[in-house]
C-alpha positions in Angstrom: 19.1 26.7 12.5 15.2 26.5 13.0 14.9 28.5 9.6 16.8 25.6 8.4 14.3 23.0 10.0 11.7 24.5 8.7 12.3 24.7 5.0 13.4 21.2 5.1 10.3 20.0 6.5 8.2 22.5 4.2 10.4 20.9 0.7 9.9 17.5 1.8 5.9 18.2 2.2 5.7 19.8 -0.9 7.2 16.8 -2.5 4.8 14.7 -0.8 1.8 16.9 -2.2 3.6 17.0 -5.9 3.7 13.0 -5.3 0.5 13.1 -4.5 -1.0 15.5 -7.1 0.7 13.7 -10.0 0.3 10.1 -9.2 3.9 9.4 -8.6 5.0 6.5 -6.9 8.1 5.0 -5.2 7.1 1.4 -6.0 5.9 0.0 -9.0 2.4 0.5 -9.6 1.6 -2.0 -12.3 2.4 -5.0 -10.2 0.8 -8.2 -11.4 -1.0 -9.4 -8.2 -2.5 -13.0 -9.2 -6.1 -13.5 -7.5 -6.4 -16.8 -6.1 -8.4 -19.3 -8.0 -9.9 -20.8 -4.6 -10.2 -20.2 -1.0 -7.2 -23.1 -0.7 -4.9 -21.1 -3.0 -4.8 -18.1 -0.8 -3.7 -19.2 2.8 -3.7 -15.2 4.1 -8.1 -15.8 4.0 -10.0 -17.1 7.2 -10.9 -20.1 6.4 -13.4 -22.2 8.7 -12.2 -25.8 10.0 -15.4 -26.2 10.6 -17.3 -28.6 8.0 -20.2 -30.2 9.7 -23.6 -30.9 8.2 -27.0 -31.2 9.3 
């Protein structure tokens, strides 16, 4: 049964290297991620409350 194991685990990490060595993905690669025009369109960015002058 450990002979078993083992060629599992070995055909699931040579499909990770094949994956890997030709650039194929699980996902969709070509994904149109839109950049934010402003610091206000993208709420995931640190944005300082702080606004004081001098």
């Amino acid at each position: 049964m450990s002979k078993f194991y083992i060629g599992w685990a070995a055909l699931v990490l040579g499909l990770f290297c094949a994956m890997n060595l030709f650039g194929w993905t699980i996902t969709d690669e070509h994904e149109d991620h839109q950049i934010p025009k402003s610091i206000r369109d993208n709420p995931g960015a640190y944005r300082s409350h702080y606004t004081g002058g001098k």
